[in-house]
Structure formats: C-alpha cells, structure tokens
TORTORGU-306800 format. One record per residue (C-alpha): x, z, y. Coordinates in Angstrom, 3 decimals. Layout:
BEGIN
<rec><x>X</x><z>Z</z><y>Y</y></rec>
...
***
This chain:
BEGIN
<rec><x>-114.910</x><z>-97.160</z><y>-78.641</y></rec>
<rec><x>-112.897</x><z>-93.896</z><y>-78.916</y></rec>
<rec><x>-109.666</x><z>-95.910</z><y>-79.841</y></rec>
<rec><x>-110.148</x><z>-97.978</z><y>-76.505</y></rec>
<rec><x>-110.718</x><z>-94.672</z><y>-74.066</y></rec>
<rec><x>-107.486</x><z>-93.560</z><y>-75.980</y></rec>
<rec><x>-105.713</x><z>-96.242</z><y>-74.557</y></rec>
<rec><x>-107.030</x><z>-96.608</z><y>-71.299</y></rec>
<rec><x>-106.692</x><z>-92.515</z><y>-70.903</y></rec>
<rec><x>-102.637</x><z>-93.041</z><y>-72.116</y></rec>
<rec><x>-102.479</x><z>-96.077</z><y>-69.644</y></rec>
<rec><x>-103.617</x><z>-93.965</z><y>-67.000</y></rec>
<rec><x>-101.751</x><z>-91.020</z><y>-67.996</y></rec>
<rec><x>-98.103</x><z>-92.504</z><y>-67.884</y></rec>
<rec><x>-98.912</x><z>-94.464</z><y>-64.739</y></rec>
<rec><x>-99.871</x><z>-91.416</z><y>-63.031</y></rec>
<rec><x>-96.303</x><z>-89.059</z><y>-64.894</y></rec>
<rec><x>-93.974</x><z>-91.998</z><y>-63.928</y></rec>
<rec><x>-95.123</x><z>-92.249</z><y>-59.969</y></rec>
<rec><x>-94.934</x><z>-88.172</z><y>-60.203</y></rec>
<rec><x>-91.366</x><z>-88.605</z><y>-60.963</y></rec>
<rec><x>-90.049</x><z>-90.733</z><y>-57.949</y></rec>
<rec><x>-92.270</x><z>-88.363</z><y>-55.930</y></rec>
<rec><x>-90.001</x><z>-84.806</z><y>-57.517</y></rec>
<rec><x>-87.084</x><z>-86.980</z><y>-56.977</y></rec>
<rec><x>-87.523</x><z>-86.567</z><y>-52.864</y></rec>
<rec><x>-87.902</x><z>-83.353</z><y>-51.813</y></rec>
<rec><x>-88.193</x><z>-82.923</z><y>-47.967</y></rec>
<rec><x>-87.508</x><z>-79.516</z><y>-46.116</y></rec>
<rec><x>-86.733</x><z>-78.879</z><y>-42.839</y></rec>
<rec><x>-88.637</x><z>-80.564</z><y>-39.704</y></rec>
<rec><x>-91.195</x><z>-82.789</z><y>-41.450</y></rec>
<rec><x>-92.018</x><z>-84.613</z><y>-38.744</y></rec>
<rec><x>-89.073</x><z>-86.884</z><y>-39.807</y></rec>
<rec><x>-89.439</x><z>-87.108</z><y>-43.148</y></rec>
<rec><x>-90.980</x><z>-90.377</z><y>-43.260</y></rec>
<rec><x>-86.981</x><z>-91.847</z><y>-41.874</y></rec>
<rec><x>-85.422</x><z>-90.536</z><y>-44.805</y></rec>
<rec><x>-88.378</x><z>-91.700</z><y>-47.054</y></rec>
<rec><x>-87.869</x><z>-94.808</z><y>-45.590</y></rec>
<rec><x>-83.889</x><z>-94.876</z><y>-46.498</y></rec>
<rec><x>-84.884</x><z>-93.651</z><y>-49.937</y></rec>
<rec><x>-87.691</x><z>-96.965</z><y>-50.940</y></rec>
<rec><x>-84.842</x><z>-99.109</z><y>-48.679</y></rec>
<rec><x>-88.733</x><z>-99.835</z><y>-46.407</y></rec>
<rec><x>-87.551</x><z>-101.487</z><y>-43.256</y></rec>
<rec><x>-90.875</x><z>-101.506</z><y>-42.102</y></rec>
<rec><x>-91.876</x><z>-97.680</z><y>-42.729</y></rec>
<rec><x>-88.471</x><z>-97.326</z><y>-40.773</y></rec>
<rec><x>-89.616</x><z>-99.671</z><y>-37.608</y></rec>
<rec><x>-92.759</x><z>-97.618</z><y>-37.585</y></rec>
<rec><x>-91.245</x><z>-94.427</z><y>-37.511</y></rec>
<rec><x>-89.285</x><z>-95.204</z><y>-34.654</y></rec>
<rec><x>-92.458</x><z>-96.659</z><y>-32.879</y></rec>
<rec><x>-94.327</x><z>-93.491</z><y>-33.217</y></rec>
<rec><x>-91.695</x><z>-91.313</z><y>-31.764</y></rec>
<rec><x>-91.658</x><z>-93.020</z><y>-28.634</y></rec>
<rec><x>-93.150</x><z>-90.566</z><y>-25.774</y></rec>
<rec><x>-92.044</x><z>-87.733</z><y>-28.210</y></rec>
<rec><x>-87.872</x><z>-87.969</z><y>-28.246</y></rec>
<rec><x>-88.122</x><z>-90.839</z><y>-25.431</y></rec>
<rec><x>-89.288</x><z>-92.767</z><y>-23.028</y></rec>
<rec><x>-88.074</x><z>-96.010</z><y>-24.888</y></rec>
<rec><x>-87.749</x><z>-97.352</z><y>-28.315</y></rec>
<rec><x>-84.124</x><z>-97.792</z><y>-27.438</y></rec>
<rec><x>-83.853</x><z>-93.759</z><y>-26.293</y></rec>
<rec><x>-85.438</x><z>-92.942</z><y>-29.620</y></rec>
<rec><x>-82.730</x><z>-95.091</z><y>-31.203</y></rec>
<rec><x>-80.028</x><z>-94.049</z><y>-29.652</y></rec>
<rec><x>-81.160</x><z>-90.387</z><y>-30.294</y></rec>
<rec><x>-81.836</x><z>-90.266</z><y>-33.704</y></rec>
<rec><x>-79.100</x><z>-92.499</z><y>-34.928</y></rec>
<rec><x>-76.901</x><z>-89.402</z><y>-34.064</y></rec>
<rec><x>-76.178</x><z>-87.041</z><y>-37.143</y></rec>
<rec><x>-76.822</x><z>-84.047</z><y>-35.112</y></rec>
<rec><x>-80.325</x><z>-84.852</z><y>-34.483</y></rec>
<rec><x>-81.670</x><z>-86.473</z><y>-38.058</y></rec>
<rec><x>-80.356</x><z>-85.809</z><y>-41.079</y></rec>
<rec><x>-80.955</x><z>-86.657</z><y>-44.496</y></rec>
<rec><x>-79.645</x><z>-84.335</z><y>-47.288</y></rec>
<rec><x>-76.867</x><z>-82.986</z><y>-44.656</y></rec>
<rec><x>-76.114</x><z>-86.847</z><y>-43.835</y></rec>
<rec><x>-76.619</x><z>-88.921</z><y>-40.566</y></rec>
<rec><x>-79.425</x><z>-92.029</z><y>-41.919</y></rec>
<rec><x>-76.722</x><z>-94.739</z><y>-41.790</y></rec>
<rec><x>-74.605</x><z>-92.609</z><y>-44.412</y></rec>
<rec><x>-77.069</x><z>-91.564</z><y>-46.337</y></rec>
<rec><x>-78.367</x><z>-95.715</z><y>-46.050</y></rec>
<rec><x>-74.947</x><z>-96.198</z><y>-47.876</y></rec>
<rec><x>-75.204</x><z>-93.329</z><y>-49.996</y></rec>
<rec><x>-78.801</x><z>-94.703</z><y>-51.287</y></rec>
<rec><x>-77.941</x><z>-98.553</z><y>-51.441</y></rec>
<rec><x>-80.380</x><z>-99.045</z><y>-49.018</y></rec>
<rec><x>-79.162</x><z>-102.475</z><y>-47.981</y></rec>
<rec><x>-81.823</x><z>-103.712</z><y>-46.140</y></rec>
<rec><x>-82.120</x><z>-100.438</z><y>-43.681</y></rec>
<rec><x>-78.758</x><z>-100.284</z><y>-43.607</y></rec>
<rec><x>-78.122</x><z>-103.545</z><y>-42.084</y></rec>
<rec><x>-81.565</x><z>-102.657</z><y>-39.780</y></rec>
<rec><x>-79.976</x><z>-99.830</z><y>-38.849</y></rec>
<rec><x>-76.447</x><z>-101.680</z><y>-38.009</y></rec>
<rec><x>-78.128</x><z>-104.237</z><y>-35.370</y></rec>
<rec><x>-80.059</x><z>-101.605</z><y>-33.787</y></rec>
<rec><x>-77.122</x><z>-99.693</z><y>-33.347</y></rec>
<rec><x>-75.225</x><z>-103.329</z><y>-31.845</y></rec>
<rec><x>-78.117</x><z>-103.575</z><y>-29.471</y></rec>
<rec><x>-77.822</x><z>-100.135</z><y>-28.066</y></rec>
***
C-alpha cells in the first residue's frame, strides 16, 4: 500500500513541476488586461485569441473590427517589446499567425 501512494504521490508530483514550468516560462508585466493576447500567441490558441478580441469590444471600440484594427498596431499591444504578428513569427505560432493575417486582409 505504501509503494502504491509512492507512486501515485510521484505521478502527481511531476505532473504538477512540469505544468509549473510552461507557466515560469511566460511572465506577463505591464497592462494585464492584455495578457491573455500574448498568452494566446504563446499556446498558438486561435480561439483564446477570438475571445480576447470579443471581450474588448465596448472597451477599445465600438466594433470587433475597431478593436482589430487597434490592437494589431505595435504601439498599442505588445508582446515582449514586439507587435503580436511579430512576436506570432517569433513564437511559431502558425495558426494565429495566419488568424491574425486575414483579419488584418479584412480590415
């Protein structure tokens, strides 16, 4: 019985050290409030991304595309001194990186 609560506490133990290190890996300072864009580069989430942008309509603009068009500039969101689409490329975030391309087409 001890052997087995051995295993199931080491089981348990490296589950919890190996999430803790993609969770040191991002560090976010600044305005936190947009965090979750450059957390959503970082896991290449597409749909973490689409929310993001969702939520900050009525707060940076009237319309999805004003929030777009807004934060897609470096000047106003930046991740680790980059605009999202460079950092995107920086990351290998394919999948928001080509979001982030036909958003910026449709603008």
């Amino acid at each position: 019985m001890k052997k087995l609560l051995f295993i199931a506490a080491a089981l348990t133990s490296s589950y919890a050290s190996a999430s803790n290190v993609y969770n040191k890996e991002l560090e976010f300072v600044g305005n936190l409030e947009l965090a979750n864009f450059c957390k959503a580069v970082a896991k290449d989430d597409v749909s973490l991304l689409r929310r993001s942008f969702s939520n900050k309509v009525g707060v940076f603009a009237t319309s999805k595309a004003g929030v777009y068009e807004i934060l897609l500039n470096k000047e106003n969101l930046s991740c680790n001194g980059k605009g999202i689409k460079e950092f995107s490329e920086e990351r290998n975030a394919e999948q928001v990186l080509s979001y982030l391309q036909s958003v910026e087409q449709s603008i």
